[in-house]
C-alpha positions as CSV (number, residue, x, y, z in Angstrom):
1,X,10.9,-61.6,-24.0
2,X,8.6,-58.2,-23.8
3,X,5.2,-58.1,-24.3
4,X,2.7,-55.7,-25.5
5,X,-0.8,-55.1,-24.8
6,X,-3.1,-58.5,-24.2
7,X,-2.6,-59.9,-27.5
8,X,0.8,-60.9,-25.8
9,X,2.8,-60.5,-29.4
10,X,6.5,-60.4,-29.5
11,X,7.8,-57.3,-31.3
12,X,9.8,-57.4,-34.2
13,X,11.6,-55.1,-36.9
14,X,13.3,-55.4,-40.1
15,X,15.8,-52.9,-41.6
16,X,18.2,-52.4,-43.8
17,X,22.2,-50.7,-43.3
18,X,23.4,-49.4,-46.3
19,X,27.1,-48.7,-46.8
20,X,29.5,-47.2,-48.5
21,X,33.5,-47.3,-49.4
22,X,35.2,-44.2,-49.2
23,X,39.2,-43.5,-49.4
24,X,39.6,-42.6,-46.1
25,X,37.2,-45.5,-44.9
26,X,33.3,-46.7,-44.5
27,X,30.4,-44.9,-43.9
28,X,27.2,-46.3,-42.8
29,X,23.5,-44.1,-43.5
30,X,21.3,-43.6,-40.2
31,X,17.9,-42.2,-39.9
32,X,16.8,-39.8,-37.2
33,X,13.5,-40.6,-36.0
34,X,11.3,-37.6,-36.4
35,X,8.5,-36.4,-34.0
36,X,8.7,-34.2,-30.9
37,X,10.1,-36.7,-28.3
38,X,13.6,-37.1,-30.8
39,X,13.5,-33.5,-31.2
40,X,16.7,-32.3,-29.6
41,X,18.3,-35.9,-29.0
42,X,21.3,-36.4,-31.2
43,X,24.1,-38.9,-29.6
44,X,22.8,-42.5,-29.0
45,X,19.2,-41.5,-31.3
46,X,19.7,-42.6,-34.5
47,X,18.9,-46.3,-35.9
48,X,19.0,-48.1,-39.3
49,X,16.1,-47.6,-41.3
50,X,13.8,-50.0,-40.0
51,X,10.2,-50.8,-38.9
52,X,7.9,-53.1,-37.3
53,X,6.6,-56.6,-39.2
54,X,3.9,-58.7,-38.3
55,X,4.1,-62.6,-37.6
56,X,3.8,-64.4,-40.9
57,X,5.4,-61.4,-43.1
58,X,9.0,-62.0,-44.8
59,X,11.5,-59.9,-42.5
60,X,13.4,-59.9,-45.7
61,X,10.5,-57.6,-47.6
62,X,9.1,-55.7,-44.4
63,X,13.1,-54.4,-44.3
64,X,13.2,-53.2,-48.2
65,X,9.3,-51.9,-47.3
66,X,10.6,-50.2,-43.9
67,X,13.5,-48.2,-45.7
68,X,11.6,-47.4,-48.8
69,X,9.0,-46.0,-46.4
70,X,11.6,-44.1,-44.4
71,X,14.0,-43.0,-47.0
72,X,11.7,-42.7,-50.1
73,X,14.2,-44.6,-52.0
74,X,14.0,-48.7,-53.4
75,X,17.5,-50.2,-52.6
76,X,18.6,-53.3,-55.0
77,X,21.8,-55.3,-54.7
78,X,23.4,-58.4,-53.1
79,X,22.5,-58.0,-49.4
80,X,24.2,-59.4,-46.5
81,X,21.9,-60.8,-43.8
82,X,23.1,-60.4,-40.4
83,X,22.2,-61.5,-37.2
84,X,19.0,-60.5,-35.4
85,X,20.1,-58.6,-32.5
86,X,17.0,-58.7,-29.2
87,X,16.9,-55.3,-28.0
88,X,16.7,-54.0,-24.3
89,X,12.5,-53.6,-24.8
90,X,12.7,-57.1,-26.0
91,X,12.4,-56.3,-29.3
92,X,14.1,-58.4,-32.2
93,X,15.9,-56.5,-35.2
94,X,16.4,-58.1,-38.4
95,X,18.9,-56.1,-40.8
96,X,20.2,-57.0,-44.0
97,X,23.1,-54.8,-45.0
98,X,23.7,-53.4,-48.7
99,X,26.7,-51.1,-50.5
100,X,24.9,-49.0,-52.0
101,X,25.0,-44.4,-52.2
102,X,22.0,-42.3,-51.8
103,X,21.9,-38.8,-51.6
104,X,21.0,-38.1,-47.6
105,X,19.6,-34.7,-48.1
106,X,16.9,-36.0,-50.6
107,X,14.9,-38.3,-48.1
108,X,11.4,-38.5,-48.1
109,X,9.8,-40.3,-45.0
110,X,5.9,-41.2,-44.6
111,X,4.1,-39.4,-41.2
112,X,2.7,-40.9,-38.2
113,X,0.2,-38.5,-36.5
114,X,0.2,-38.1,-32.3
115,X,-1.8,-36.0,-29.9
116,X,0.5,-33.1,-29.8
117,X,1.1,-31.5,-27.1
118,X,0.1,-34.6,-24.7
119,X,-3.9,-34.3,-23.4
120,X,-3.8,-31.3,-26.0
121,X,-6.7,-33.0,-28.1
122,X,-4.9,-32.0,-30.7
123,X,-3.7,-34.6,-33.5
124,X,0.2,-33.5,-35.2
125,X,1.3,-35.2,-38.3
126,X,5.3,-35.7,-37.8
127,X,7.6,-38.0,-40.5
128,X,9.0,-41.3,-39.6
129,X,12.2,-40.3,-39.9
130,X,13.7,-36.3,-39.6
131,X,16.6,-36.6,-41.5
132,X,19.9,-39.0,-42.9
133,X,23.1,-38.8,-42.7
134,X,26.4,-40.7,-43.4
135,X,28.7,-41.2,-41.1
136,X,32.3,-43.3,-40.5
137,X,33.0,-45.9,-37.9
138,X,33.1,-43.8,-35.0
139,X,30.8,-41.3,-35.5
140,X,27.8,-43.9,-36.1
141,X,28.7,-46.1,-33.3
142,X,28.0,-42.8,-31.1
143,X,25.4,-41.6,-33.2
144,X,23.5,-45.5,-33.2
145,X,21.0,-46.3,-30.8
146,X,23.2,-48.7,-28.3
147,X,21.0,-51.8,-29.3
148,X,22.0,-51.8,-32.8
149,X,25.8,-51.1,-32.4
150,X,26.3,-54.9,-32.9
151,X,25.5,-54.8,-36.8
152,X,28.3,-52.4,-37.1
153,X,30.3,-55.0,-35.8
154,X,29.3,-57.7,-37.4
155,X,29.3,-55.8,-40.5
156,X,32.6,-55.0,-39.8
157,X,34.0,-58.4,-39.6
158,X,32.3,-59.7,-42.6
159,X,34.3,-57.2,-44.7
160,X,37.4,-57.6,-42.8
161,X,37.2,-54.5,-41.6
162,X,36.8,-55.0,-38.1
């Protein structure tokens, strides 16, 4: 288990994987996260639309909360909870998964603000989240963070597809 800071508080985030059917198979939408670090990193960068929940707060609504604050759109639908996957950091995931379409391009994520450049004194607003995209089997699995390749997986399986 990781800890942060003296509070000693166990991290957690809930998201949600949408996915789609196409003829020539499923594609999954993934989030870039935005700011200068994520800049120029592309393979092994992108996550579900997720964010961070506090001890007490439904993972199930901090997930819808997380993508509508990433993505700009409300997702409805008969969701599919998966398991939570602990990350390297020690972080737990929570993720739901949903069929559902949006429209990539049209994303709207909220900021965060960060001294840029470092020791600059100089505060930068940057979105969440740079951009979306939809992508098959194989091209999210390299495009996923590695920590959250297993709800591909296990997505997978649950609709026979894996």
């Amino acid at each position: 288990m990781c800890y942060f800071g003296a509070d000693m508080k166990k991290k957690t985030s809930a998201g949600i994987l949408l996915y789609r059917k196409k003829d020539d198979g499923m594609e999954f939408f993934l989030v870039h996260p935005g700011g200068p670090y994520w800049a120029k990193k592309d393979e092994g960068a992108w996550s579900v639309p997720k964010g961070e929940f506090e001890d007490g707060e439904d993972p199930f609504e901090a997930a819808r909360r997380e993508f509508r604050e990433e993505t700009g759109f409300d997702v409805d639908g008969r969701f599919i909870e998966l398991q939570p996957i602990r990350q390297p950091s020690g972080k737990v995931i929570y993720v739901w998964a949903l069929e559902g379409d949006l429209d990539a391009a049209a994303i709207k994520s909220n900021a965060f603000a960060m001294e840029w450049p470092p020791k600059s004194g100089r505060l930068q607003e940057f979105p969440e989240v740079d951009r979306g995209g939809w992508f098959g089997v194989d091209e999210a699995r390299e495009k996923l963070l590695p920590g959250q390749r297993g709800f591909l997986d296990e997505l997978l399986n649950h609709l026979g597809q894996g």
